[in-house]
PDB file of N, CA, C and O in Angstrom, chain B, residues numbered from 101:
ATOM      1  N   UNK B 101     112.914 -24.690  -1.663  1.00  0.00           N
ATOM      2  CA  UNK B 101     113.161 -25.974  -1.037  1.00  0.00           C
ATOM      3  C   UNK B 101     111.934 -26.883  -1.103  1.00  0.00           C
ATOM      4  O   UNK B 101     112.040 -27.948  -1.712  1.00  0.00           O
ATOM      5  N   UNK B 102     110.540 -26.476  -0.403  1.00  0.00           N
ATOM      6  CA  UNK B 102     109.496 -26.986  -1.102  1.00  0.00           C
ATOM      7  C   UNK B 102     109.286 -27.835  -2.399  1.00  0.00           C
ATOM      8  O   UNK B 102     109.052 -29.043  -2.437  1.00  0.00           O
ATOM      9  N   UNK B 103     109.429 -26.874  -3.579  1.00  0.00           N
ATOM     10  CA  UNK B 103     109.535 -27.401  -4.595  1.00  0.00           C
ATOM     11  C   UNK B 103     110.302 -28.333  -4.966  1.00  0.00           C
ATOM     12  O   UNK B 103     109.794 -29.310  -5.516  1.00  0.00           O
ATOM     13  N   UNK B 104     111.938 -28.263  -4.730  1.00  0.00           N
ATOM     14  CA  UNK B 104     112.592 -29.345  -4.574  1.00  0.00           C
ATOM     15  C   UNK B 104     112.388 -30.394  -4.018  1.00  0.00           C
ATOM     16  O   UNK B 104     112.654 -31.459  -4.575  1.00  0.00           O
ATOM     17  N   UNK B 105     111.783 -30.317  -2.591  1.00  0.00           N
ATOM     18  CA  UNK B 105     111.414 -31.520  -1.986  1.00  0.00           C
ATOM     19  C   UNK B 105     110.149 -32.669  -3.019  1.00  0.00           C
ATOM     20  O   UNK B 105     110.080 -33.865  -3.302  1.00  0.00           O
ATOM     21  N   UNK B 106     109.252 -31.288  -3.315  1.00  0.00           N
ATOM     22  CA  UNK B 106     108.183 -31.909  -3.971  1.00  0.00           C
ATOM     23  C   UNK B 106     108.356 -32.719  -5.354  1.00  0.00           C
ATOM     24  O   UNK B 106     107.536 -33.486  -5.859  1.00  0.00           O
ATOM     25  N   UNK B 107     109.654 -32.349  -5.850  1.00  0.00           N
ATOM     26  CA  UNK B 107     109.483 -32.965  -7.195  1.00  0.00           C
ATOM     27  C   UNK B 107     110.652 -33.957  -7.047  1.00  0.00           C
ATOM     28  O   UNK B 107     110.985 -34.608  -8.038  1.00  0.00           O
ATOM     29  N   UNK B 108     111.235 -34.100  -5.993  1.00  0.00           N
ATOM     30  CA  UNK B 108     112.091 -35.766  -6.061  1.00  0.00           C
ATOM     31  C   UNK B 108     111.528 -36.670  -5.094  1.00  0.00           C
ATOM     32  O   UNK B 108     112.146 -37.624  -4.621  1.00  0.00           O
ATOM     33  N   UNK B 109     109.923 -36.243  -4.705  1.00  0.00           N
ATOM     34  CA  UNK B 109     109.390 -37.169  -3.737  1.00  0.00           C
ATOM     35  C   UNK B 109     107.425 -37.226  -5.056  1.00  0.00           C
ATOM     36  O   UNK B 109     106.276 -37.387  -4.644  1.00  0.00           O
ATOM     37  N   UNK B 110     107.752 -37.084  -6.065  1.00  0.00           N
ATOM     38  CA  UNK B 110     107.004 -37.395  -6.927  1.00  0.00           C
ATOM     39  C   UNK B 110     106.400 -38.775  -6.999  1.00  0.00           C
ATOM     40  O   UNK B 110     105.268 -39.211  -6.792  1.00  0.00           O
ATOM     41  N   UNK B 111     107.648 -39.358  -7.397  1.00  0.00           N
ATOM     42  CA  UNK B 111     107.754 -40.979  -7.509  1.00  0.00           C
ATOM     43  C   UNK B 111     107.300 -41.402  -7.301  1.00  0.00           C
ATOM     44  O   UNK B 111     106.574 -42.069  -8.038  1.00  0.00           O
ATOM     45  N   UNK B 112     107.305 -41.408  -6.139  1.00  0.00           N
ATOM     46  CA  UNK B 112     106.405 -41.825  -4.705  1.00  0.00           C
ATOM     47  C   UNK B 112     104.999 -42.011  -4.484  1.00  0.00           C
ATOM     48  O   UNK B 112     104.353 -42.755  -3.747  1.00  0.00           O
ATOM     49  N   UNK B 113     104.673 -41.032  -5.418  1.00  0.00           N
ATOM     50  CA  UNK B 113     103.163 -40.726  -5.249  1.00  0.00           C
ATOM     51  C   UNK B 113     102.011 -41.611  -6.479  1.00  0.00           C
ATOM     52  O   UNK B 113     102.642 -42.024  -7.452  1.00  0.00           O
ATOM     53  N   UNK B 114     101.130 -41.789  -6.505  1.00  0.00           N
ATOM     54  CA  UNK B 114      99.915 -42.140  -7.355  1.00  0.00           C
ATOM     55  C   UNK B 114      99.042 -41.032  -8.140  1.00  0.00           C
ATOM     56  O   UNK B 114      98.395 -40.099  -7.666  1.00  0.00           O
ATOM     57  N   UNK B 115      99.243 -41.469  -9.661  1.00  0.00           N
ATOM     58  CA  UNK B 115      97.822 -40.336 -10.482  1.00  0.00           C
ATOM     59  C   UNK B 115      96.563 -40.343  -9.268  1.00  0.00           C
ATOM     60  O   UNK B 115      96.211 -41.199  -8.457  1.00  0.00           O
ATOM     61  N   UNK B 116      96.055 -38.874  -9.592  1.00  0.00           N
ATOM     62  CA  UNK B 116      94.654 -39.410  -8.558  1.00  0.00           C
ATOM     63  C   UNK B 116      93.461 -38.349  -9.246  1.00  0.00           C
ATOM     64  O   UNK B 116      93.800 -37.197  -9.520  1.00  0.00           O
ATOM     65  N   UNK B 117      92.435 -38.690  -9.433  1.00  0.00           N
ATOM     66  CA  UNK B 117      91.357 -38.188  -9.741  1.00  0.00           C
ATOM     67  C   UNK B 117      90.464 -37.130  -8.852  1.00  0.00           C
ATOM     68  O   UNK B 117      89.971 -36.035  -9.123  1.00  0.00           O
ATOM     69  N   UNK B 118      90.473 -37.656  -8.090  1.00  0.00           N
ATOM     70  CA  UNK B 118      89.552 -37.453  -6.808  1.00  0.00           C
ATOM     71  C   UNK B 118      90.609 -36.758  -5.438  1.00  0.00           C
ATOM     72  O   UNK B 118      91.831 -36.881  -5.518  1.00  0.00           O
ATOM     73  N   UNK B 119      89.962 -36.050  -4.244  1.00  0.00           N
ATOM     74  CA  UNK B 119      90.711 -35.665  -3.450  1.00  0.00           C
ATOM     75  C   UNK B 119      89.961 -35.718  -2.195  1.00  0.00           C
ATOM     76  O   UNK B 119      89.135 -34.851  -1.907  1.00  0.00           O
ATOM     77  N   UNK B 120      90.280 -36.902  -1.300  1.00  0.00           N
ATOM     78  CA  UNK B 120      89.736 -37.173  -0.245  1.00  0.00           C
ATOM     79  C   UNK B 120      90.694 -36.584   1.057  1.00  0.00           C
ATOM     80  O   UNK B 120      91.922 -36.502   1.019  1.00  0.00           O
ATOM     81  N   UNK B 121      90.006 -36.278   1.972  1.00  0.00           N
ATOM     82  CA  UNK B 121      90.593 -35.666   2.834  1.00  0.00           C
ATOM     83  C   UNK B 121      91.855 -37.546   3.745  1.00  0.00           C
ATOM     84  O   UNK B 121      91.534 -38.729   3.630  1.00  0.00           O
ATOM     85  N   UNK B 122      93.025 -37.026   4.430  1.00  0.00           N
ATOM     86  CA  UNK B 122      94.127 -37.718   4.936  1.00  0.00           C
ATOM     87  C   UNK B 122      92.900 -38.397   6.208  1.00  0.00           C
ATOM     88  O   UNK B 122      92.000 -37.751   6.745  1.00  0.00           O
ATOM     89  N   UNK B 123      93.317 -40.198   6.478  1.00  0.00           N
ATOM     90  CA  UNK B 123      92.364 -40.631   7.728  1.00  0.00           C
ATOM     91  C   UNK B 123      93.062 -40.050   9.047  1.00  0.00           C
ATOM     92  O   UNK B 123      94.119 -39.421   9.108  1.00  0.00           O
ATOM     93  N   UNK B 124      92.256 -40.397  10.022  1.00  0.00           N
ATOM     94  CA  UNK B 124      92.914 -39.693  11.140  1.00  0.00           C
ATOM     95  C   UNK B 124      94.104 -39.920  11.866  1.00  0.00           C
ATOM     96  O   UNK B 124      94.499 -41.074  12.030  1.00  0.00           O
ATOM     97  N   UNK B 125      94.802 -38.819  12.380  1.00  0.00           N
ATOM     98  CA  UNK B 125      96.658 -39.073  11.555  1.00  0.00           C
ATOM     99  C   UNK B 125      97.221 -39.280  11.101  1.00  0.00           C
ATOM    100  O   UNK B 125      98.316 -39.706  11.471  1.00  0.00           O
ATOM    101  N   UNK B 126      96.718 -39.061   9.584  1.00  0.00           N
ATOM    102  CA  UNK B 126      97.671 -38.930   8.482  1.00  0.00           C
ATOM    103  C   UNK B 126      97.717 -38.193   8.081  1.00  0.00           C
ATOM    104  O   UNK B 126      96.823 -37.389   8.346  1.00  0.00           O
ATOM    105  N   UNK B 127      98.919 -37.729   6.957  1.00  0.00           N
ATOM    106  CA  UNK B 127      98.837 -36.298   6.216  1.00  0.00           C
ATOM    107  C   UNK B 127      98.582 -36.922   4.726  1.00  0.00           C
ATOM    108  O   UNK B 127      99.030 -38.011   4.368  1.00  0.00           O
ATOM    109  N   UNK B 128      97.800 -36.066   3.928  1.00  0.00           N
ATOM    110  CA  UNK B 128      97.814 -36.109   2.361  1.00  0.00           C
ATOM    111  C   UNK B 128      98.431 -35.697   1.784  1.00  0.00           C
ATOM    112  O   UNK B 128      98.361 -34.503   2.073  1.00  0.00           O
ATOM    113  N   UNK B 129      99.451 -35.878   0.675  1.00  0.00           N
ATOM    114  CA  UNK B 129      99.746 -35.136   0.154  1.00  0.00           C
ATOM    115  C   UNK B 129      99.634 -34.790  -1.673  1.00  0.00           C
ATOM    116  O   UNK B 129      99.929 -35.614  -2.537  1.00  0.00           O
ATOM    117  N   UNK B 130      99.344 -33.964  -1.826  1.00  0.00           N
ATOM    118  CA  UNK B 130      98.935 -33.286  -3.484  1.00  0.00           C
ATOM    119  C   UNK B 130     100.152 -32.703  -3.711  1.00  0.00           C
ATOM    120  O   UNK B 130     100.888 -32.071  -2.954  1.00  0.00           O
ATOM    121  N   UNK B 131     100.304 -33.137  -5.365  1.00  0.00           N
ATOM    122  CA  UNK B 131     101.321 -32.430  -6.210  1.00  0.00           C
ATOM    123  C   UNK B 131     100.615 -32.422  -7.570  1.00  0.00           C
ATOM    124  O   UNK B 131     100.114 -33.216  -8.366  1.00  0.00           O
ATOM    125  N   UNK B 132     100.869 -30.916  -7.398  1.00  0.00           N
ATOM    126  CA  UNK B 132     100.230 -30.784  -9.345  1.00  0.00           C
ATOM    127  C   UNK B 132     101.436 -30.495  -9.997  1.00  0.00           C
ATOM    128  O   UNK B 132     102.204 -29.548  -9.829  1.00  0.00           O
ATOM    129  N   UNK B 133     101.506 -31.698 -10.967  1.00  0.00           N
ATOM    130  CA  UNK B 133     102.121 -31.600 -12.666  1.00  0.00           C
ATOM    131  C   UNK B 133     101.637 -31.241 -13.749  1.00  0.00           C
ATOM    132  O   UNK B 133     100.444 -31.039 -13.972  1.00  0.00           O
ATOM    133  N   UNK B 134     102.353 -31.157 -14.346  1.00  0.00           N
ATOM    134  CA  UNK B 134     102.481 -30.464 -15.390  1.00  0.00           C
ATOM    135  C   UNK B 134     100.998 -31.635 -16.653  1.00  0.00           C
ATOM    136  O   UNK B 134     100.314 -31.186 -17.572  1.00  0.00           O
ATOM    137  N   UNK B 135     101.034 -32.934 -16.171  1.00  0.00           N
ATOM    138  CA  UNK B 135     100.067 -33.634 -16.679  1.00  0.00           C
ATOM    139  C   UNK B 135      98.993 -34.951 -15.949  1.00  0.00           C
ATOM    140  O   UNK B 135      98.334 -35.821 -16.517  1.00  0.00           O
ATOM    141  N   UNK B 136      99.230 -34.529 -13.948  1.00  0.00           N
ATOM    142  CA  UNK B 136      98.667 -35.172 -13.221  1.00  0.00           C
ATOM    143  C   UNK B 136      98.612 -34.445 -12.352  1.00  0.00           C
ATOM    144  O   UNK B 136      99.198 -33.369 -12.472  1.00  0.00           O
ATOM    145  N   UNK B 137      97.870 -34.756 -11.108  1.00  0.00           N
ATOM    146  CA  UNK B 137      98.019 -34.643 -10.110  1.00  0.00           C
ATOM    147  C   UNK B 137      98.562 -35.860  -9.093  1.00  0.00           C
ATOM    148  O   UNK B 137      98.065 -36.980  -9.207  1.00  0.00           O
ATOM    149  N   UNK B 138      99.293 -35.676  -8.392  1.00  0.00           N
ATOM    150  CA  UNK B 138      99.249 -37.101  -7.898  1.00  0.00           C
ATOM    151  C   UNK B 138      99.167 -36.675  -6.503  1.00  0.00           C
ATOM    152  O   UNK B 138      99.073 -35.587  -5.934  1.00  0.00           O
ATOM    153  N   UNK B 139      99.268 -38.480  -5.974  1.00  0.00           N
ATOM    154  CA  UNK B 139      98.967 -37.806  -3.921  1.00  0.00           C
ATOM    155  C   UNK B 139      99.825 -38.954  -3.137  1.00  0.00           C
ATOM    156  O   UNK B 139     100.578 -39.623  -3.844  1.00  0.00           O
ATOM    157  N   UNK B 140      99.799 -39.118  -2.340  1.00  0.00           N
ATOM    158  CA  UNK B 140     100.119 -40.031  -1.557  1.00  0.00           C
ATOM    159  C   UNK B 140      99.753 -40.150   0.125  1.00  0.00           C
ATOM    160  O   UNK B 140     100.149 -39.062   0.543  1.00  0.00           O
ATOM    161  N   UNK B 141      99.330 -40.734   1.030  1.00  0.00           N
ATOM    162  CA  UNK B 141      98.528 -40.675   2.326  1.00  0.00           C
ATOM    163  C   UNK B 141     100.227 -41.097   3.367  1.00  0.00           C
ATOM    164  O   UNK B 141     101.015 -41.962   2.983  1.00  0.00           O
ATOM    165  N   UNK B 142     100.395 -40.418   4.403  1.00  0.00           N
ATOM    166  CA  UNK B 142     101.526 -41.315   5.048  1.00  0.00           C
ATOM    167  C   UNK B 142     101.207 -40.744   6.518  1.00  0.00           C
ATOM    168  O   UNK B 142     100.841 -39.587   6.724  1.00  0.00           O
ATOM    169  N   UNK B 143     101.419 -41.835   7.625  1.00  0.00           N
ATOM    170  CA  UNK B 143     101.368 -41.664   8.990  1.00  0.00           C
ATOM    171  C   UNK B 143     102.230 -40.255   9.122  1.00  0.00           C
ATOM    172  O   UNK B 143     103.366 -40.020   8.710  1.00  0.00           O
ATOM    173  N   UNK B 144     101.413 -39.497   9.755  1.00  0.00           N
ATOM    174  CA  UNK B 144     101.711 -38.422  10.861  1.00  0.00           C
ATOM    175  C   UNK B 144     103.419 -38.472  11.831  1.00  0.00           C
ATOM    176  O   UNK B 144     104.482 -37.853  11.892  1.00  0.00           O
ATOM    177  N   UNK B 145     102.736 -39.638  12.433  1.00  0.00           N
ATOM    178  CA  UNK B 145     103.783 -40.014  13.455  1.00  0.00           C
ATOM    179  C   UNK B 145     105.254 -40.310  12.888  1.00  0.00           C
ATOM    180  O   UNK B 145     106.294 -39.900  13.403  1.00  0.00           O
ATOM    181  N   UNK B 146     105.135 -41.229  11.542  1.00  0.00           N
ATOM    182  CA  UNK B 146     106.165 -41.649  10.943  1.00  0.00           C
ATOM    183  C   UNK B 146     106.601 -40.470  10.186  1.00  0.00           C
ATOM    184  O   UNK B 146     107.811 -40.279  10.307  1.00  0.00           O
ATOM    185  N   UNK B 147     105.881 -39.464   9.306  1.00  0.00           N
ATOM    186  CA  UNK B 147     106.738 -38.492   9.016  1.00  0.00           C
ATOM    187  C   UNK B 147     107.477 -37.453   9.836  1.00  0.00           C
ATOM    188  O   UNK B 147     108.527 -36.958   9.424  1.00  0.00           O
ATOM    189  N   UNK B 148     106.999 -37.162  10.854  1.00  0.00           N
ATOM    190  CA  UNK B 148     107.427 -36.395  12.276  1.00  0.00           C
ATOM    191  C   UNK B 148     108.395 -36.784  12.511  1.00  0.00           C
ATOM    192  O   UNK B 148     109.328 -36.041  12.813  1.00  0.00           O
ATOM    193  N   UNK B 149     108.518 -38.361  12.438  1.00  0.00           N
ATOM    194  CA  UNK B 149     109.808 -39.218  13.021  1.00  0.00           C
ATOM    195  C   UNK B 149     110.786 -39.337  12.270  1.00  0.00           C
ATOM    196  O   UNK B 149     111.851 -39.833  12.636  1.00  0.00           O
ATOM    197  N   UNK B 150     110.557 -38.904  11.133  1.00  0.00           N
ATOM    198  CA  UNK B 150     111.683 -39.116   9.884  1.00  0.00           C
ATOM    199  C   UNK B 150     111.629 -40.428   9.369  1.00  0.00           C
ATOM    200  O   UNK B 150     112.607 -40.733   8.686  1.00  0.00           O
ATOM    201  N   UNK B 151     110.473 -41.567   9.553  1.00  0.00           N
ATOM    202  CA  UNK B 151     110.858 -42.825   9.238  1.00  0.00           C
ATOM    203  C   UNK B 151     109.484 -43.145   8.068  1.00  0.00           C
ATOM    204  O   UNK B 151     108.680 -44.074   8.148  1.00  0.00           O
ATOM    205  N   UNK B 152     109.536 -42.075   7.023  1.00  0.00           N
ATOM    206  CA  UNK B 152     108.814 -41.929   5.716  1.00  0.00           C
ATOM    207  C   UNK B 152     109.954 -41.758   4.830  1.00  0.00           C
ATOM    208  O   UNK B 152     111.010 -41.182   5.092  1.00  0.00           O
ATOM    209  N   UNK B 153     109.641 -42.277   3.849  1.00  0.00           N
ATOM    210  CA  UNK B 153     110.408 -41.410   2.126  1.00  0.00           C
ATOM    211  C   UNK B 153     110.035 -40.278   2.188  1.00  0.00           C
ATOM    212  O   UNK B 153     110.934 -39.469   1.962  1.00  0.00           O
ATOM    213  N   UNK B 154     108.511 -39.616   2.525  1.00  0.00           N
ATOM    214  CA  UNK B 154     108.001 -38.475   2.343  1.00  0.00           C
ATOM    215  C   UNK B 154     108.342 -37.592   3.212  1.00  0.00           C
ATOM    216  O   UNK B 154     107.810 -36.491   3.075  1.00  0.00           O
ATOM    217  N   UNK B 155     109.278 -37.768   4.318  1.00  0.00           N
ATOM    218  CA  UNK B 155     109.243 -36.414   5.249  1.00  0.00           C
ATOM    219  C   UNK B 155     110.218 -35.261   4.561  1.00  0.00           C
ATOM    220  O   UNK B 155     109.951 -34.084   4.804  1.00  0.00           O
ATOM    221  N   UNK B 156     111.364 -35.586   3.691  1.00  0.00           N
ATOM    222  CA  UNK B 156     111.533 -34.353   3.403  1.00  0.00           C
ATOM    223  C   UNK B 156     110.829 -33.489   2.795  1.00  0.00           C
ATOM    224  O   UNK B 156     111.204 -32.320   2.698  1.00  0.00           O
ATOM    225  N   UNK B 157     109.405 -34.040   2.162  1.00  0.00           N
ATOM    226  CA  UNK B 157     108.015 -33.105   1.951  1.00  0.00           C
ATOM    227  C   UNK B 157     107.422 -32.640   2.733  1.00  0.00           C
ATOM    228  O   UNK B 157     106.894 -31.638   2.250  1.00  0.00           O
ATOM    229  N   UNK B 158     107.091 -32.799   4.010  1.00  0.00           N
ATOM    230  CA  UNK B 158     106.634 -32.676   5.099  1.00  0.00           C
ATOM    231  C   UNK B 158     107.285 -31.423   5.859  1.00  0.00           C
ATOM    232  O   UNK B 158     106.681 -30.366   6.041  1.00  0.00           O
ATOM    233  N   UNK B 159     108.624 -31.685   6.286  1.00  0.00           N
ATOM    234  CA  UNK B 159     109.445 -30.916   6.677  1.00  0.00           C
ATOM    235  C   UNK B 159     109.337 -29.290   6.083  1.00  0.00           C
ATOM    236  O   UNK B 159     108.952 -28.171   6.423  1.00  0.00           O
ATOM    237  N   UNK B 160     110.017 -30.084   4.854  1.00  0.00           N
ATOM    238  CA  UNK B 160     109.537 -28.573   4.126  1.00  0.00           C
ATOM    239  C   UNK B 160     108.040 -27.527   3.720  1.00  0.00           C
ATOM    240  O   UNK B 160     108.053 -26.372   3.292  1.00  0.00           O
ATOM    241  N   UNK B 161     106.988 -28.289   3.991  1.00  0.00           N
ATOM    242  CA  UNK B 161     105.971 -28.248   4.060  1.00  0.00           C
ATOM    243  C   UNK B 161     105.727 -27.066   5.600  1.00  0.00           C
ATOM    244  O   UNK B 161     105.186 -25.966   5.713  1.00  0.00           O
ATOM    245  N   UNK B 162     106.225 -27.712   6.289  1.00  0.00           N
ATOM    246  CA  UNK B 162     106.187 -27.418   8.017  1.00  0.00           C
ATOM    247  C   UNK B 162     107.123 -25.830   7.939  1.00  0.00           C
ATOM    248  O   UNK B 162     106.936 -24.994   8.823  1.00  0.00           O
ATOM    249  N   UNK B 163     108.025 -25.588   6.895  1.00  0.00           N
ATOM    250  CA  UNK B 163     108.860 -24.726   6.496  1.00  0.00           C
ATOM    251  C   UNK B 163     108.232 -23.455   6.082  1.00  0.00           C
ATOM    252  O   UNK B 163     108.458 -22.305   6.460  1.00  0.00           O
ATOM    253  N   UNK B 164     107.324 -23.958   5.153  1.00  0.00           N
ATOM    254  CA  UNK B 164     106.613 -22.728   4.474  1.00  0.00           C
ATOM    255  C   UNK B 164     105.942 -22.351   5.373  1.00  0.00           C
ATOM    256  O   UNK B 164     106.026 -21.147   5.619  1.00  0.00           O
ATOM    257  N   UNK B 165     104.946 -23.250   6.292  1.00  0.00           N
ATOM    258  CA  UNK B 165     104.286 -22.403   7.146  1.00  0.00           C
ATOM    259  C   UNK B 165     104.954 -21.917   7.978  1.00  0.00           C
ATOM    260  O   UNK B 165     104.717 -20.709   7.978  1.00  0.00           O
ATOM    261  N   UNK B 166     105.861 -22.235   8.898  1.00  0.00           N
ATOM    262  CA  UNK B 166     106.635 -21.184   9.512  1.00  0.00           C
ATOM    263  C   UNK B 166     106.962 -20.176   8.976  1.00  0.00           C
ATOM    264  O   UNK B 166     107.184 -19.381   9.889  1.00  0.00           O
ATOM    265  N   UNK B 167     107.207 -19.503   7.637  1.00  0.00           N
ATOM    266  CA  UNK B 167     107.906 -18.289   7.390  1.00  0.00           C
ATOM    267  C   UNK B 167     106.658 -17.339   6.791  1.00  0.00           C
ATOM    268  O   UNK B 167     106.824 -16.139   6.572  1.00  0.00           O
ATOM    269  N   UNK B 168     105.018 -18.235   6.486  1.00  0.00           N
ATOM    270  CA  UNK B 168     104.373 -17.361   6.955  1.00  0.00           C
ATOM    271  C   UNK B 168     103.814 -16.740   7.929  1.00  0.00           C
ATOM    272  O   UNK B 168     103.364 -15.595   7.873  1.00  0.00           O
ATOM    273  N   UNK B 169     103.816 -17.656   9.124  1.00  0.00           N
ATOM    274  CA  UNK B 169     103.578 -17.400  10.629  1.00  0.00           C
ATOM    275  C   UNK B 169     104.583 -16.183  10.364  1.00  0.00           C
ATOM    276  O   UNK B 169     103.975 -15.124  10.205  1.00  0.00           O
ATOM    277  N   UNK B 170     105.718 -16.099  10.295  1.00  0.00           N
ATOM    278  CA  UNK B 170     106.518 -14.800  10.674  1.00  0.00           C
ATOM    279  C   UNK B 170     106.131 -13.827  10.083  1.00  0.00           C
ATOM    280  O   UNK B 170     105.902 -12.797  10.716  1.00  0.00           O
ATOM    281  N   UNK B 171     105.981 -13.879   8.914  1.00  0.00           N
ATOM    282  CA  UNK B 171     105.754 -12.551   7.815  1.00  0.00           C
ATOM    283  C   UNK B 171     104.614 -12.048   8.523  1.00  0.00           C
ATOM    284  O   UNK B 171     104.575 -10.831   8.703  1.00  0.00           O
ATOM    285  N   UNK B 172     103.449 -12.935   9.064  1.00  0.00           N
ATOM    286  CA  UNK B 172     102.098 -12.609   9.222  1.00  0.00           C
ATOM    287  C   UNK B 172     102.753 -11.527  10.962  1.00  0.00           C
ATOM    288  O   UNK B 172     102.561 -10.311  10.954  1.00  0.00           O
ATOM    289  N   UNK B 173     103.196 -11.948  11.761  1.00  0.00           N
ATOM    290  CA  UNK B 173     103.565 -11.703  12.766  1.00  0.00           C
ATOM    291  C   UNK B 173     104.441 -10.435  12.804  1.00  0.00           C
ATOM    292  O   UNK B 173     104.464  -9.610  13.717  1.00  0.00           O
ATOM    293  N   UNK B 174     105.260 -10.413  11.506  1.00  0.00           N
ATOM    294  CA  UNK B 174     105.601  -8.719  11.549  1.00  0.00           C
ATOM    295  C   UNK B 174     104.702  -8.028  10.979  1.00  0.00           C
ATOM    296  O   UNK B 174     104.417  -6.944  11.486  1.00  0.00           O
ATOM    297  N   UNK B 175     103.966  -8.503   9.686  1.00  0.00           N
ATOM    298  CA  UNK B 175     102.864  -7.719   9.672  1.00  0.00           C
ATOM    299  C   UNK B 175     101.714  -6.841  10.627  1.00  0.00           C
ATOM    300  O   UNK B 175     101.087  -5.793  10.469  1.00  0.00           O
ATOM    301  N   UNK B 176     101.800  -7.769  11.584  1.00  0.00           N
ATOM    302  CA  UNK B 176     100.903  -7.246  12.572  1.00  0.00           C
ATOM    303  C   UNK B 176     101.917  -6.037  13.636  1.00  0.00           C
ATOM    304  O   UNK B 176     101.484  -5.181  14.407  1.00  0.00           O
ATOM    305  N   UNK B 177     103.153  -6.336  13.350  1.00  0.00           N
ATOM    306  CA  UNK B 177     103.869  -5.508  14.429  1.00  0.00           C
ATOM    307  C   UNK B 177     104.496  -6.510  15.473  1.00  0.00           C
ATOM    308  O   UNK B 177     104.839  -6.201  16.614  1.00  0.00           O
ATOM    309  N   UNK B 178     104.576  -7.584  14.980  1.00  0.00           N
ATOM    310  CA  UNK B 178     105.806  -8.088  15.932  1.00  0.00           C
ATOM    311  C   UNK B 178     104.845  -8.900  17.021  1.00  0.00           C
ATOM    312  O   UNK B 178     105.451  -9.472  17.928  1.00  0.00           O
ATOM    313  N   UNK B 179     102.752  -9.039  16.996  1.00  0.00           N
ATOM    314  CA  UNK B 179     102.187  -9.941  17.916  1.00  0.00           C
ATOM    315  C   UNK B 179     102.584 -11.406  17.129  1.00  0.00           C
ATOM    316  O   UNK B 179     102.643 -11.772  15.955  1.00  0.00           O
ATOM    317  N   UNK B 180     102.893 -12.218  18.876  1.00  0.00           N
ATOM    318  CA  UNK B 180     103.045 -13.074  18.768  1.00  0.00           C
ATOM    319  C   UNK B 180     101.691 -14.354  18.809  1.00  0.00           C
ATOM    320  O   UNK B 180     101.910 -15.565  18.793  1.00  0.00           O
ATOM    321  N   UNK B 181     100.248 -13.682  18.867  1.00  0.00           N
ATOM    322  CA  UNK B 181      99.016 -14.214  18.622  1.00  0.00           C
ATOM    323  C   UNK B 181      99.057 -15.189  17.546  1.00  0.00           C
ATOM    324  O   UNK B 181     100.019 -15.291  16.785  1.00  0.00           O
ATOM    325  N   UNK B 182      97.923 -15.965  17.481  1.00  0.00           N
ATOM    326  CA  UNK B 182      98.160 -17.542  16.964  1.00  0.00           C
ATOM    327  C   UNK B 182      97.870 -17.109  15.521  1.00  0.00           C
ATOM    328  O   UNK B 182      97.379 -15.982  15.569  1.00  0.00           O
ATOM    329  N   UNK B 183      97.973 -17.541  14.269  1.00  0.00           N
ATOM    330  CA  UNK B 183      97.863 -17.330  13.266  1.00  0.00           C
ATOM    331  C   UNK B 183      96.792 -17.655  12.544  1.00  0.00           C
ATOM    332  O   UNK B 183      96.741 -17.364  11.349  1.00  0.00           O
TER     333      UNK B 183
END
C-alpha cells in the first residue's frame, strides 16, 4: 500500500538534489526513482487532517510504522513498551 500510495503521489513532488530536514511541522517527503529522487514539504496539521494531496502518503506511511511497532512488540513477547 505504501508503495502504491508513493507512486501515484509522485507527481506531486519536485527532482531534488539535496535533502534538508521538513521546517517545524512539517513532514518531508522522499521518493526514490528509478532516475530521481524527488520530495515534497507539506503541513503536519493538513496532512493529519486529510486536507493535502499527500496524505494518502502519509497515512500509509503512519501504516508501516504501526505494523512495525507490532512485530517489534511480539518480538519482545507481547511488551507493550515504547518502541
Amino acid at each position: 500500500n505504501f508503495l502504491v500510495a508513493a507512486e501515484s503521489t509522485l507527481a506531486r513532488m519536485q527532482p531534488v538534489a539535496d535533502f534538508p530536514l521538513p521546517s517545524p511541522g512539517h513532514v518531508r517527503f522522499y521518493a526514490r526513482a528509478f532516475t530521481a529522487t524527488y520530495t515534497a514539504e507539506r503541513s503536519e496539521e493538513d496532512l493529519a487532517g486529510r486536507r493535502d494531496d499527500l496524505w494518502p502518503l502519509f497515512g500509509a506511511g503512519h501504516e508501516v510504522l504501526t505494523q512495525i511497532r507490532r512485530l517489534e512488540e511480539r518480538r519482545r513477547g507481547g511488551s507493550t513498551s515504547a518502541f
